[in-house]
N, CA, C and O atoms as a Maestro MAE file, in Angstrom:
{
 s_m_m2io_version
 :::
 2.0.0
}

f_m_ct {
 s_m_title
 :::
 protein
 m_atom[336] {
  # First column is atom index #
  i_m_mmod_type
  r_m_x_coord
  r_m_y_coord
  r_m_z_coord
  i_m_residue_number
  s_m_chain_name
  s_m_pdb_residue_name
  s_m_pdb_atom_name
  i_m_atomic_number
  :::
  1 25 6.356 23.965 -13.866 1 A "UNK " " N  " 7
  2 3 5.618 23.543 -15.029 1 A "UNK " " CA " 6
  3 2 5.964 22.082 -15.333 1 A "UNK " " C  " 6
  4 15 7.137 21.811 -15.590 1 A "UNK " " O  " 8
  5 25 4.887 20.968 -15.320 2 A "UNK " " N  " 7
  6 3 4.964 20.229 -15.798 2 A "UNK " " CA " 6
  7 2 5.122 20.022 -17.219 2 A "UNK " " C  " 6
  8 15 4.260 20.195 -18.080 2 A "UNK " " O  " 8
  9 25 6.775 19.482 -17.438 3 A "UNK " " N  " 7
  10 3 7.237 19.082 -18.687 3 A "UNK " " CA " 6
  11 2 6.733 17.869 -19.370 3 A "UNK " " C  " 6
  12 15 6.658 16.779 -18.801 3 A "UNK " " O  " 8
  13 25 6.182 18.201 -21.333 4 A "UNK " " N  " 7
  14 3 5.818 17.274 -21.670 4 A "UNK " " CA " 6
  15 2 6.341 15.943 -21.795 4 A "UNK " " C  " 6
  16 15 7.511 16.322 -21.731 4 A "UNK " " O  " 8
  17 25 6.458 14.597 -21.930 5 A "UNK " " N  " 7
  18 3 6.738 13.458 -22.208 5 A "UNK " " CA " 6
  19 2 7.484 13.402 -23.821 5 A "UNK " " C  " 6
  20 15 7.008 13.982 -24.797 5 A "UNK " " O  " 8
  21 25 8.352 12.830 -23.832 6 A "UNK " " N  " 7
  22 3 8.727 12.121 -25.062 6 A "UNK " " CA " 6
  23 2 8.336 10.692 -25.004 6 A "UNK " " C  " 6
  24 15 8.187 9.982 -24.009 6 A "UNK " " O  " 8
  25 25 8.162 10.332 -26.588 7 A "UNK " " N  " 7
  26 3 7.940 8.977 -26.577 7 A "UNK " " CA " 6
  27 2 8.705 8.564 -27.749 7 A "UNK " " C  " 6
  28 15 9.007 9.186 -28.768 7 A "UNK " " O  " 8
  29 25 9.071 6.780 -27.184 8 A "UNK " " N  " 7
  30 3 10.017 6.388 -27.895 8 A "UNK " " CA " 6
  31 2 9.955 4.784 -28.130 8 A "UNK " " C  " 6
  32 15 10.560 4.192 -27.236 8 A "UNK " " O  " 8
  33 25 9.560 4.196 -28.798 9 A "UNK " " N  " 7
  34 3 8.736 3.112 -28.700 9 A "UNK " " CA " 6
  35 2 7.647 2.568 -28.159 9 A "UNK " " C  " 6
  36 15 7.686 1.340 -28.078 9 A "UNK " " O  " 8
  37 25 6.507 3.196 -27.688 10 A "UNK " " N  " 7
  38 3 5.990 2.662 -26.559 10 A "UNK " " CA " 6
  39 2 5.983 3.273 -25.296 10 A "UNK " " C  " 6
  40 15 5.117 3.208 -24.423 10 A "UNK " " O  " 8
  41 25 7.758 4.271 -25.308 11 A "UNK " " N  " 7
  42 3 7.868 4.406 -23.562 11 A "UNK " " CA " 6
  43 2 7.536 5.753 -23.698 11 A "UNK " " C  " 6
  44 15 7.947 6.376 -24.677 11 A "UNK " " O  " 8
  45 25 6.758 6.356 -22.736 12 A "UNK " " N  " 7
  46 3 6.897 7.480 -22.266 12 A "UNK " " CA " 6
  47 2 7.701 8.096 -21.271 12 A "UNK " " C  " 6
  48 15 7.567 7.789 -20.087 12 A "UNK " " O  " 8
  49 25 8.495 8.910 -21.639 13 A "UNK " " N  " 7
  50 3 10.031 9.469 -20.381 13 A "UNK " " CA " 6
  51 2 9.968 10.962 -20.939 13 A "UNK " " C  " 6
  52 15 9.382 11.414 -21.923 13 A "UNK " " O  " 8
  53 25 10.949 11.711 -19.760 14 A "UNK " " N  " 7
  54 3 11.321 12.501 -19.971 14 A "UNK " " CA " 6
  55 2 13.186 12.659 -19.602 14 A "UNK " " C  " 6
  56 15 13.761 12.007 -18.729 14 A "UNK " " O  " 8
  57 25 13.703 13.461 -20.321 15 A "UNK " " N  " 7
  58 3 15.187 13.700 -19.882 15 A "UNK " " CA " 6
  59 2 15.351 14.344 -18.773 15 A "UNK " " C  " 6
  60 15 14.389 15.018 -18.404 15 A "UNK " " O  " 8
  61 25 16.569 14.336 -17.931 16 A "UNK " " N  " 7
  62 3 16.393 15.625 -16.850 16 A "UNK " " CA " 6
  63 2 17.458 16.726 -17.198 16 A "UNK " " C  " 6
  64 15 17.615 17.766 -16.558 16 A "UNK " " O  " 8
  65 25 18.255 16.292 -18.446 17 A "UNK " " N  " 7
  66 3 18.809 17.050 -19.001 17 A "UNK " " CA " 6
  67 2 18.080 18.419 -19.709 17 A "UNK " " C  " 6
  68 15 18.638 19.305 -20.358 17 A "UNK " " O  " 8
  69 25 17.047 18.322 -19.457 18 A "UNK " " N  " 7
  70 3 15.724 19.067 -21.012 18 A "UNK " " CA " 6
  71 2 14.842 19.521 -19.865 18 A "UNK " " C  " 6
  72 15 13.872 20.224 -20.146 18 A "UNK " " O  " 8
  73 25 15.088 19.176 -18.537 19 A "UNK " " N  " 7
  74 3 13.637 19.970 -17.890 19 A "UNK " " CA " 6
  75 2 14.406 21.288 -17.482 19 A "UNK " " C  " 6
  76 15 15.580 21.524 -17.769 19 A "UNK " " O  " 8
  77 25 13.575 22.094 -16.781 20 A "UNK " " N  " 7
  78 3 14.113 23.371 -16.061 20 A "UNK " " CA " 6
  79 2 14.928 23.317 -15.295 20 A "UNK " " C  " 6
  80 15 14.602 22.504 -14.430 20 A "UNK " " O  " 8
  81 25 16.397 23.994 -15.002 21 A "UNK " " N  " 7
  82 3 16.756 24.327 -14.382 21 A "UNK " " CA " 6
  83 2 16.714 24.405 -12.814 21 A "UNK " " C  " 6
  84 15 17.875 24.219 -12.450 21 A "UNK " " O  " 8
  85 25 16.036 24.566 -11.894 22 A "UNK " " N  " 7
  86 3 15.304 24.456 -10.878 22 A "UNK " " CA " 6
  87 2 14.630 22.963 -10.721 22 A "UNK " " C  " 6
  88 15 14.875 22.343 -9.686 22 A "UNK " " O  " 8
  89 25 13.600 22.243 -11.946 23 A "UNK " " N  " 7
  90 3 13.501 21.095 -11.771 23 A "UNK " " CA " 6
  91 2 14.677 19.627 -11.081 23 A "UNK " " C  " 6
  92 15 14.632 18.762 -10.207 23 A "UNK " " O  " 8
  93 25 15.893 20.251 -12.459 24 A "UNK " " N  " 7
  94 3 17.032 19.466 -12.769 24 A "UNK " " CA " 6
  95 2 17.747 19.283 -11.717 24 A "UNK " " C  " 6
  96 15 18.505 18.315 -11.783 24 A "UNK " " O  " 8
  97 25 17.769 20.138 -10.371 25 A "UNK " " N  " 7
  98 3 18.138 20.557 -9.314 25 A "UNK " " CA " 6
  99 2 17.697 19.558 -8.338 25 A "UNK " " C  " 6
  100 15 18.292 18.638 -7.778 25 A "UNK " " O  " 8
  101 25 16.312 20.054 -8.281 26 A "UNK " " N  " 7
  102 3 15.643 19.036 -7.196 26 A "UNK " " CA " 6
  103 2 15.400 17.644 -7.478 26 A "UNK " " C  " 6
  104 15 15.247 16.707 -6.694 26 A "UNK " " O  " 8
  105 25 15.389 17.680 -8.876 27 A "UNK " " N  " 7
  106 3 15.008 15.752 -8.938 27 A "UNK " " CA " 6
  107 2 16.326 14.784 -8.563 27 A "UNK " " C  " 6
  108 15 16.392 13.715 -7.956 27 A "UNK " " O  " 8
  109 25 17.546 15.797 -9.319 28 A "UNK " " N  " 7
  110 3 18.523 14.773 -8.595 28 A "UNK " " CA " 6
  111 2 18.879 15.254 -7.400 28 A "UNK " " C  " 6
  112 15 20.091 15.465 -7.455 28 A "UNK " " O  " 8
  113 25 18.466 15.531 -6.370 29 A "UNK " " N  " 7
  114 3 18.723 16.051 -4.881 29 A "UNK " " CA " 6
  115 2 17.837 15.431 -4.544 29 A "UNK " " C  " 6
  116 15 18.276 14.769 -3.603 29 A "UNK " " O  " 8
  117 25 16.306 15.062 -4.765 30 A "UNK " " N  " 7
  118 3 15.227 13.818 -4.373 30 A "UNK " " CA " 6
  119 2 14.778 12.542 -4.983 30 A "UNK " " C  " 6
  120 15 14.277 11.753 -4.181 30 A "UNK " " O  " 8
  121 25 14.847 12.144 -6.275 31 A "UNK " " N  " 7
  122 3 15.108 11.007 -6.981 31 A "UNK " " CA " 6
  123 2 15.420 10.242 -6.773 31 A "UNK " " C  " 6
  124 15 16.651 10.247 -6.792 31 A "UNK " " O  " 8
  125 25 14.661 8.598 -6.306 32 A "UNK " " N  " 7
  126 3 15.272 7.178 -5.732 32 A "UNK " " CA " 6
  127 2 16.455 6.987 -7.591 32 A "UNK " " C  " 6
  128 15 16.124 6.777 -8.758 32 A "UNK " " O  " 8
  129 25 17.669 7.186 -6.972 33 A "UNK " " N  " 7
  130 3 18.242 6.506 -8.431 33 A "UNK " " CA " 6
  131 2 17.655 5.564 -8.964 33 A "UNK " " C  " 6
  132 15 17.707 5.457 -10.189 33 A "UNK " " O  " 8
  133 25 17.283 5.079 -8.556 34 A "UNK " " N  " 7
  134 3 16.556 3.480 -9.396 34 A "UNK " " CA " 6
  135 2 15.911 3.858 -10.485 34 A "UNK " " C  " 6
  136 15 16.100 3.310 -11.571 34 A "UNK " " O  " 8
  137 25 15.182 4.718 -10.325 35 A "UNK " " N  " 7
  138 3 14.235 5.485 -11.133 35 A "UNK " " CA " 6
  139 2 15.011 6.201 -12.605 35 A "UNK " " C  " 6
  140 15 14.422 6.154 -13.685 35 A "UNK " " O  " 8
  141 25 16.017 6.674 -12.500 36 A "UNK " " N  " 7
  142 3 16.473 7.038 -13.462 36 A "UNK " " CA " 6
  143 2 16.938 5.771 -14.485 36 A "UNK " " C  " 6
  144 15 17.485 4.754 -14.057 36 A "UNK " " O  " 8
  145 25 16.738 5.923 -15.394 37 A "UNK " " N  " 7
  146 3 16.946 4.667 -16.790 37 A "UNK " " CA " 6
  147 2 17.821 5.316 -17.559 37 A "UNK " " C  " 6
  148 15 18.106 6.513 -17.568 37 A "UNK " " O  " 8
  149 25 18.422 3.999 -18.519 38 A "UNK " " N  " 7
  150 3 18.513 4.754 -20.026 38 A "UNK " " CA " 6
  151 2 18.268 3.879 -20.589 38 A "UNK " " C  " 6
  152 15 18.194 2.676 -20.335 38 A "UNK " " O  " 8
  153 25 18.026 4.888 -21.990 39 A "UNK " " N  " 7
  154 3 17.080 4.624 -23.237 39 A "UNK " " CA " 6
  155 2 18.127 4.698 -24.309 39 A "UNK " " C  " 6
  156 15 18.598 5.805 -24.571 39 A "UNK " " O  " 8
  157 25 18.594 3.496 -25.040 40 A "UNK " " N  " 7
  158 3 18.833 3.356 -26.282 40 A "UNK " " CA " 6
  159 2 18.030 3.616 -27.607 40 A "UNK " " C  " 6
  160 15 17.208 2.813 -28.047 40 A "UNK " " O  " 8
  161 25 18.392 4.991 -28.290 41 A "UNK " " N  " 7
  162 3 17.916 5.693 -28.993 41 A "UNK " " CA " 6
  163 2 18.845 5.600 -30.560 41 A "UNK " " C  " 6
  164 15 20.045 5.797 -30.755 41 A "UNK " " O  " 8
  165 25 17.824 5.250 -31.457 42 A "UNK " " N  " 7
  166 3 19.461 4.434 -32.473 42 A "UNK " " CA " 6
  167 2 20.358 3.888 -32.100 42 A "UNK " " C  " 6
  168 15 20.334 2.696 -31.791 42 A "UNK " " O  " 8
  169 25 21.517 4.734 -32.029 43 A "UNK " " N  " 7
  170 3 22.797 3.983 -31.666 43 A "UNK " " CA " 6
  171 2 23.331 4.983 -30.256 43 A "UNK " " C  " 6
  172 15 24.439 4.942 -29.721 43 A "UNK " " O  " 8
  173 25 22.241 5.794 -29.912 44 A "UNK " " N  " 7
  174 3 22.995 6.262 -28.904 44 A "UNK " " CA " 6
  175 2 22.098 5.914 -27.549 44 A "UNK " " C  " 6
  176 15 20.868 5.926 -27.600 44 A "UNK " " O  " 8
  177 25 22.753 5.636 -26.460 45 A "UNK " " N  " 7
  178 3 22.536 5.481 -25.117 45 A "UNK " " CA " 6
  179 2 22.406 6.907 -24.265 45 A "UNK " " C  " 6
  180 15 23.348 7.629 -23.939 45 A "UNK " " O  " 8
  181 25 20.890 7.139 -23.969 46 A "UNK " " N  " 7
  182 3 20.578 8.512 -23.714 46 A "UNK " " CA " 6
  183 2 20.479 7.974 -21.720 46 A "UNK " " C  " 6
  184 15 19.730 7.064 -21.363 46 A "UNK " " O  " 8
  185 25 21.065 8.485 -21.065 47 A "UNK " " N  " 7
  186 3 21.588 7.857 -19.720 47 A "UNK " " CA " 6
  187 2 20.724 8.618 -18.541 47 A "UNK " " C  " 6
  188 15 20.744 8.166 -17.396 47 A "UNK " " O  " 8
  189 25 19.736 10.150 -18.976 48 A "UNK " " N  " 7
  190 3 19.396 10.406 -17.635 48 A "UNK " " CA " 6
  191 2 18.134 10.678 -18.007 48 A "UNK " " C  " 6
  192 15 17.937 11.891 -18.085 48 A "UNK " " O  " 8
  193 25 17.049 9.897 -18.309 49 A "UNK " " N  " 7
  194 3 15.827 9.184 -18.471 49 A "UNK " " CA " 6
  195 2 14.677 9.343 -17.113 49 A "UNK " " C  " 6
  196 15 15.066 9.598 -15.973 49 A "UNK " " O  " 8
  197 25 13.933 9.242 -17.298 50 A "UNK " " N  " 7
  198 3 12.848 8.877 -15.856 50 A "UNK " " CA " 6
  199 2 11.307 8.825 -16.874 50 A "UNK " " C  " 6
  200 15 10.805 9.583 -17.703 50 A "UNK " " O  " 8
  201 25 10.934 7.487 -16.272 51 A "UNK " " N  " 7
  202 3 9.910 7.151 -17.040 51 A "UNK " " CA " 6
  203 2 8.466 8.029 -16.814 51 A "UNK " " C  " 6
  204 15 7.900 7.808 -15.743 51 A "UNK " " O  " 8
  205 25 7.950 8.817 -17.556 52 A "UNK " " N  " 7
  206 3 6.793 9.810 -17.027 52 A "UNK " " CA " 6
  207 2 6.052 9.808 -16.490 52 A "UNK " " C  " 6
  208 15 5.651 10.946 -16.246 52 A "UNK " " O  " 8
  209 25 5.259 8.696 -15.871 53 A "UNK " " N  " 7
  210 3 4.783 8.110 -14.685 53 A "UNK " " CA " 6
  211 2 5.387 8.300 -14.044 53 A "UNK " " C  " 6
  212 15 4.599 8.864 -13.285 53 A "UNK " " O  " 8
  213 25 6.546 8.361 -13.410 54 A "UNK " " N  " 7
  214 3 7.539 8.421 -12.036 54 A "UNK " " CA " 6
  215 2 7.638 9.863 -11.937 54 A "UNK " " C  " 6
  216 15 7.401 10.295 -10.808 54 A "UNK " " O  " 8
  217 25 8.001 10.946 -13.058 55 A "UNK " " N  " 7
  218 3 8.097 12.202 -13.117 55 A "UNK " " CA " 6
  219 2 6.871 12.870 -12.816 55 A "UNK " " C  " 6
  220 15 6.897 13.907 -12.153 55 A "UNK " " O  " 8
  221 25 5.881 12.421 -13.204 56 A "UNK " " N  " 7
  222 3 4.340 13.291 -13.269 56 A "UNK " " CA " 6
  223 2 4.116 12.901 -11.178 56 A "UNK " " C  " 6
  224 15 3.865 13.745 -10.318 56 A "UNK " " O  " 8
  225 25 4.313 11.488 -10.985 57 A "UNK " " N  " 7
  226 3 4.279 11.328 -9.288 57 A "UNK " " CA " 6
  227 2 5.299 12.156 -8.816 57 A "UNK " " C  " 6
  228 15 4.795 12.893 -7.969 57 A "UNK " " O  " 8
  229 25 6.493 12.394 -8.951 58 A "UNK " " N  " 7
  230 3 7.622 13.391 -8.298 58 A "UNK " " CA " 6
  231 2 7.154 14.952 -8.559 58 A "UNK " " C  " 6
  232 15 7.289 15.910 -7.798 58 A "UNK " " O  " 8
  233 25 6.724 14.920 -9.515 59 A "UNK " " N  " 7
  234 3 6.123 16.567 -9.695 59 A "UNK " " CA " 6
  235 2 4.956 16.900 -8.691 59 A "UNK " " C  " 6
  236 15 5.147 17.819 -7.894 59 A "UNK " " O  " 8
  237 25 3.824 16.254 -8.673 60 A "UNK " " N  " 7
  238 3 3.315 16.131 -7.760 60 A "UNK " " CA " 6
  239 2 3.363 16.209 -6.296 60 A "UNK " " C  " 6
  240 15 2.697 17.037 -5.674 60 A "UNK " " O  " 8
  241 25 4.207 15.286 -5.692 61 A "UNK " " N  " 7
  242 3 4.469 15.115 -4.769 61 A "UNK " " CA " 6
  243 2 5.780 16.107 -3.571 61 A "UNK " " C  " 6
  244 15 5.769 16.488 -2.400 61 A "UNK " " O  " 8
  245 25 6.757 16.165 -4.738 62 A "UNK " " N  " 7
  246 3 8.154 16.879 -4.715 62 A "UNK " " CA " 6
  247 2 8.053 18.259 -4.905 62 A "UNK " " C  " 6
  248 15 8.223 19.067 -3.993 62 A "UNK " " O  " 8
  249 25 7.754 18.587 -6.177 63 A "UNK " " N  " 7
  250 3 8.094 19.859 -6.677 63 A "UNK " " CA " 6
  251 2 6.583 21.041 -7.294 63 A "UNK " " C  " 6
  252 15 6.770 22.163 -7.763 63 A "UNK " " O  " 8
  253 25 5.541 20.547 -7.157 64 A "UNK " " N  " 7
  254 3 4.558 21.041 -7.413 64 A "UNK " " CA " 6
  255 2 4.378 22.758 -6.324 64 A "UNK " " C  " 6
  256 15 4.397 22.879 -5.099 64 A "UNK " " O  " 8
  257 25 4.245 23.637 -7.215 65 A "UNK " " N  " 7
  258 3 4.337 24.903 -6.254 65 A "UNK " " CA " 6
  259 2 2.968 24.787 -4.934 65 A "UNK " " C  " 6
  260 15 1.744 24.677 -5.005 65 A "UNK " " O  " 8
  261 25 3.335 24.823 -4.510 66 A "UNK " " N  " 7
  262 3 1.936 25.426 -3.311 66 A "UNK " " CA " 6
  263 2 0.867 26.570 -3.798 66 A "UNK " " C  " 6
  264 15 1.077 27.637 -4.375 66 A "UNK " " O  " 8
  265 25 -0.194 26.044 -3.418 67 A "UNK " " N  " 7
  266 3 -1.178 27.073 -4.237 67 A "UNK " " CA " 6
  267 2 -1.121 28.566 -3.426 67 A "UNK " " C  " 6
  268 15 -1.006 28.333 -2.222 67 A "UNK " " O  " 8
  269 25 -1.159 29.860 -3.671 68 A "UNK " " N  " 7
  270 3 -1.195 30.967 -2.835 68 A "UNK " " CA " 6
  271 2 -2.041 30.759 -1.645 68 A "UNK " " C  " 6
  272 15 -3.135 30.195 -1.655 68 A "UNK " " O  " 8
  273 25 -1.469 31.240 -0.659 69 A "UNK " " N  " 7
  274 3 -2.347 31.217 0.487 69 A "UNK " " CA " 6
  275 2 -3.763 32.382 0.084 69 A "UNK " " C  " 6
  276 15 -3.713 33.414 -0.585 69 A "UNK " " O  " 8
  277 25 -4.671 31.896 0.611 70 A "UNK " " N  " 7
  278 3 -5.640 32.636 0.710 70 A "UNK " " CA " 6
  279 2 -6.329 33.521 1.816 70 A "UNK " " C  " 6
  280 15 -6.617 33.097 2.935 70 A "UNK " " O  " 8
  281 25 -6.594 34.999 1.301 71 A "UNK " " N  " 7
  282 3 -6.721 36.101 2.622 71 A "UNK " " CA " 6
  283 2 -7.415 35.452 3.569 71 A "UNK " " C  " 6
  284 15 -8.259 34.578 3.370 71 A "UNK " " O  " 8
  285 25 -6.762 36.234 5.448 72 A "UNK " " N  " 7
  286 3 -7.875 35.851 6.537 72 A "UNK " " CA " 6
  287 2 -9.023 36.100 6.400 72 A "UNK " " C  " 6
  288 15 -9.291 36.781 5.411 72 A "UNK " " O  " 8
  289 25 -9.662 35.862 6.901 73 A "UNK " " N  " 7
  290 3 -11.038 35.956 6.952 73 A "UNK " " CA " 6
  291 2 -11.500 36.598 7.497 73 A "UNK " " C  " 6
  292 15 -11.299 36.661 8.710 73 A "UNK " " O  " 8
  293 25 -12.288 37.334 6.903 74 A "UNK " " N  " 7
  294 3 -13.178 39.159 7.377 74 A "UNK " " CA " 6
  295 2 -13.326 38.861 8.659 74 A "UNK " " C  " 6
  296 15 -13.800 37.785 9.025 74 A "UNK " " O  " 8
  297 25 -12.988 39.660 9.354 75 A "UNK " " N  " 7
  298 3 -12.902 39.990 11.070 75 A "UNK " " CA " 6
  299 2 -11.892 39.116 12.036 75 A "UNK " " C  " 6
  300 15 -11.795 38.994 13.257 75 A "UNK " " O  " 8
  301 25 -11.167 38.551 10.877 76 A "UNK " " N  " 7
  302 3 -9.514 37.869 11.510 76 A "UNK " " CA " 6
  303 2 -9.194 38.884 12.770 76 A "UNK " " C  " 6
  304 15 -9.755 39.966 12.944 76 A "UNK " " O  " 8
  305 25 -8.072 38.251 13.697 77 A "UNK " " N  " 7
  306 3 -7.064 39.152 14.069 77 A "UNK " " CA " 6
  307 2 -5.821 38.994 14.011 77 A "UNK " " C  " 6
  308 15 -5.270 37.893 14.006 77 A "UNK " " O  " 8
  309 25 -5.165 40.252 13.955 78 A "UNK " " N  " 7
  310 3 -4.221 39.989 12.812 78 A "UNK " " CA " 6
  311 2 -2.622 40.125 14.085 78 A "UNK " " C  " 6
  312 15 -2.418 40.959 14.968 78 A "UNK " " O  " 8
  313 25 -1.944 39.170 13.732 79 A "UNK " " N  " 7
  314 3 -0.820 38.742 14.927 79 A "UNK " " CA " 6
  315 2 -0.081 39.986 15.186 79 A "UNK " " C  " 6
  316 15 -0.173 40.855 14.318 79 A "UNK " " O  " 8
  317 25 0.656 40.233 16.257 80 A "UNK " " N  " 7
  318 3 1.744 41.264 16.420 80 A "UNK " " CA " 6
  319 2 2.670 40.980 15.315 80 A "UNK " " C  " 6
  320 15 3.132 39.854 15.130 80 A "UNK " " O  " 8
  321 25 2.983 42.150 14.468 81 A "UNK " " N  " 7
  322 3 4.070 42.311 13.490 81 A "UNK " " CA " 6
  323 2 3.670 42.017 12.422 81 A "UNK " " C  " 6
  324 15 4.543 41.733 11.601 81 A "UNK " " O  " 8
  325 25 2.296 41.958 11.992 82 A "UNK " " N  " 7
  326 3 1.831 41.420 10.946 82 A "UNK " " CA " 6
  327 2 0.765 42.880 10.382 82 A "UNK " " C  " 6
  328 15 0.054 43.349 11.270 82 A "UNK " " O  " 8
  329 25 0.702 43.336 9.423 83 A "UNK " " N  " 7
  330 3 -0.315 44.185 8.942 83 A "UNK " " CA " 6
  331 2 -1.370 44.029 8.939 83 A "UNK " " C  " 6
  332 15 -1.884 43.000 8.502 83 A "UNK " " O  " 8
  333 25 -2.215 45.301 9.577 84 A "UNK " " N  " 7
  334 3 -3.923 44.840 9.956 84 A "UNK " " CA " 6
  335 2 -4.436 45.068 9.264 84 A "UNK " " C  " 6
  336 15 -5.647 44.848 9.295 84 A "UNK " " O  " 8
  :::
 }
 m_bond[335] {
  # First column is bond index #
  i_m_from
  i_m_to
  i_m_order
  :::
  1 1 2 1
  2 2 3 1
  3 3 4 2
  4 3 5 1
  5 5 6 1
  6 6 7 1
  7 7 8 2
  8 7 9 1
  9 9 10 1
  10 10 11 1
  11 11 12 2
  12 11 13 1
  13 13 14 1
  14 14 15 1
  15 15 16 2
  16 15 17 1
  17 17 18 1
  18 18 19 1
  19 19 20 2
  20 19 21 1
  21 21 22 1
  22 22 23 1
  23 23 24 2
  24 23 25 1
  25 25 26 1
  26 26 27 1
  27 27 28 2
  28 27 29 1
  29 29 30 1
  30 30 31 1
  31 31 32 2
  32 31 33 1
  33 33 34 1
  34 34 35 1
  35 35 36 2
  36 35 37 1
  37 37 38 1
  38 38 39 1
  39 39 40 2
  40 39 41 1
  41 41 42 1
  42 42 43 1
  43 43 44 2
  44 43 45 1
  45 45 46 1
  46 46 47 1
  47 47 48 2
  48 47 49 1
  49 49 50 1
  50 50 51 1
  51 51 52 2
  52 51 53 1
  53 53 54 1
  54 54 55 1
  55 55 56 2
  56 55 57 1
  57 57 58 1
  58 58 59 1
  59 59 60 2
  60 59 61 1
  61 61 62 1
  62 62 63 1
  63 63 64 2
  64 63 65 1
  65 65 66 1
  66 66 67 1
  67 67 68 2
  68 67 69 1
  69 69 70 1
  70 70 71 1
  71 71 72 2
  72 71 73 1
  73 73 74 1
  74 74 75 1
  75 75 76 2
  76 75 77 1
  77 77 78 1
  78 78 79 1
  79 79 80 2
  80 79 81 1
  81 81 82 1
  82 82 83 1
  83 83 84 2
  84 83 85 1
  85 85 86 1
  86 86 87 1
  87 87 88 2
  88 87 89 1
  89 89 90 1
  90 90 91 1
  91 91 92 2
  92 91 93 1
  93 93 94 1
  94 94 95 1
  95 95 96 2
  96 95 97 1
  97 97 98 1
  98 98 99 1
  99 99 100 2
  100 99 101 1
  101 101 102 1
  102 102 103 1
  103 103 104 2
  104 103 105 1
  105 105 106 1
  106 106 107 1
  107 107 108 2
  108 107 109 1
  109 109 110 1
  110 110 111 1
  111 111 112 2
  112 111 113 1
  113 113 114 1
  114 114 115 1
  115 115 116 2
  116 115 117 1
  117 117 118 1
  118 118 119 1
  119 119 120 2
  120 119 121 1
  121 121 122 1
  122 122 123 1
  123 123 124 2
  124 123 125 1
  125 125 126 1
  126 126 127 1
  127 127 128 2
  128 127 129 1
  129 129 130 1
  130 130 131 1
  131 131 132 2
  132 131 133 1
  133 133 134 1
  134 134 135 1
  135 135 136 2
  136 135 137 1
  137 137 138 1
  138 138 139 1
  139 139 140 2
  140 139 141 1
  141 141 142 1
  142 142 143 1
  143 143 144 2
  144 143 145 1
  145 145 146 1
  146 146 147 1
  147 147 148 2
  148 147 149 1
  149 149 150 1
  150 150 151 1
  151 151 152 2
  152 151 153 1
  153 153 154 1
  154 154 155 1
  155 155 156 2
  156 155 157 1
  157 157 158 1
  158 158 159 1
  159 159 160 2
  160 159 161 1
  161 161 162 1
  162 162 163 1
  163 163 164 2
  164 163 165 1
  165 165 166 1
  166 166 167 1
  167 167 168 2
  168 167 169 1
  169 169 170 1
  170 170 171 1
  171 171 172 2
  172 171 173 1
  173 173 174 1
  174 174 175 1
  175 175 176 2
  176 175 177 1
  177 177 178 1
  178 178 179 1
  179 179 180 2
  180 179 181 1
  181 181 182 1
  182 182 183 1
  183 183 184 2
  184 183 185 1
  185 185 186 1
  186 186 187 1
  187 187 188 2
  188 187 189 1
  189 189 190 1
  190 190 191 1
  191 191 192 2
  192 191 193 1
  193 193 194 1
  194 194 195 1
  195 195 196 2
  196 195 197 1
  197 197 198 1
  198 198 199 1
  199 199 200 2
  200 199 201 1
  201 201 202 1
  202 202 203 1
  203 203 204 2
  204 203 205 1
  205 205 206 1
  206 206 207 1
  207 207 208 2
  208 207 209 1
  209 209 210 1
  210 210 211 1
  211 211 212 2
  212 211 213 1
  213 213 214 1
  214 214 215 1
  215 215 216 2
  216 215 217 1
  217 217 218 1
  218 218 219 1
  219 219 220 2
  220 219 221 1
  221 221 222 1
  222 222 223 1
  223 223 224 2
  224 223 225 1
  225 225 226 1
  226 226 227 1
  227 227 228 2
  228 227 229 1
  229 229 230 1
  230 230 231 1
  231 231 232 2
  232 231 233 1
  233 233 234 1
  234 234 235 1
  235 235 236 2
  236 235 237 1
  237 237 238 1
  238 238 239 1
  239 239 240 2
  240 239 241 1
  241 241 242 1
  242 242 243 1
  243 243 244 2
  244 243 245 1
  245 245 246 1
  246 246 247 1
  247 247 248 2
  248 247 249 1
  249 249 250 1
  250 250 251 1
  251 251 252 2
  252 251 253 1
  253 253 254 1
  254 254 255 1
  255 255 256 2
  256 255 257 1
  257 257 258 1
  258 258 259 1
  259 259 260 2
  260 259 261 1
  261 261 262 1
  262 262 263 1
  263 263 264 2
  264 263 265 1
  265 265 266 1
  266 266 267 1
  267 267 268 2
  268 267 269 1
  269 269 270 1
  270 270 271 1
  271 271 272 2
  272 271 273 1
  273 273 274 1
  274 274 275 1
  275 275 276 2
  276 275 277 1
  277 277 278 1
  278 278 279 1
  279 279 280 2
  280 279 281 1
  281 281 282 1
  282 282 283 1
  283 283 284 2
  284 283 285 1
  285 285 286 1
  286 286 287 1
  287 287 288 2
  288 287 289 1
  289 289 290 1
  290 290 291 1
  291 291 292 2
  292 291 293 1
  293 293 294 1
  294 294 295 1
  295 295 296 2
  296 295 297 1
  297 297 298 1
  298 298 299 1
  299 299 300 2
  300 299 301 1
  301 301 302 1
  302 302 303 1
  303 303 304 2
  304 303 305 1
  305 305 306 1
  306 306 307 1
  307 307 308 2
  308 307 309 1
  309 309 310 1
  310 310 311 1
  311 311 312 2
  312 311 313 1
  313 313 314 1
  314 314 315 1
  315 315 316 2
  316 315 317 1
  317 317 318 1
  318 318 319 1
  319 319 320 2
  320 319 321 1
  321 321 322 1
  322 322 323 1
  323 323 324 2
  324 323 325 1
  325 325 326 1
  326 326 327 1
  327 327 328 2
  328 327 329 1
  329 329 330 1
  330 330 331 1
  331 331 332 2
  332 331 333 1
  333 333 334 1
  334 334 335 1
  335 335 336 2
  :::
 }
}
């Protein structure tokens, strides 16, 4: 599931602290560091940032589920070990 955006002057980001579990996983296991920012928020320095443009392309690209395969096609044949 694509997680919504926060905004914070102007910027649109998301935390990777705040996405799913499973997300939080793969972005920092595929994520050019560069990409990760931080955002001075009042007085606090929020450190694991990614601007939502970069996240919405990594979701996409990275982590977006695969759509279900769709059944063979009436009068397929169907491989050894596979149900006919």
């Amino acid at each position: 599931m694509l997680v919504p955006a926060e905004l914070y002057r102007g910027i649109e980001f998301i935390r990777i602290s705040k996405l799913p579990v499973g997300q939080q996983q793969r972005i920092k296991a595929t994520l050019a560091p560069v990409l990760i920012i931080k955002i001075l928020i009042g007085s606090t320095i929020v450190p694991d940032c990614i601007q939502y443009s970069d996240y919405r392309a990594w979701y996409e690209t990275t982590f977006k589920p695969a759509p279900p395969l769709s059944p063979a096609p009436s009068g397929a044949i169907a491989l050894a070990g596979e149900p006919g």
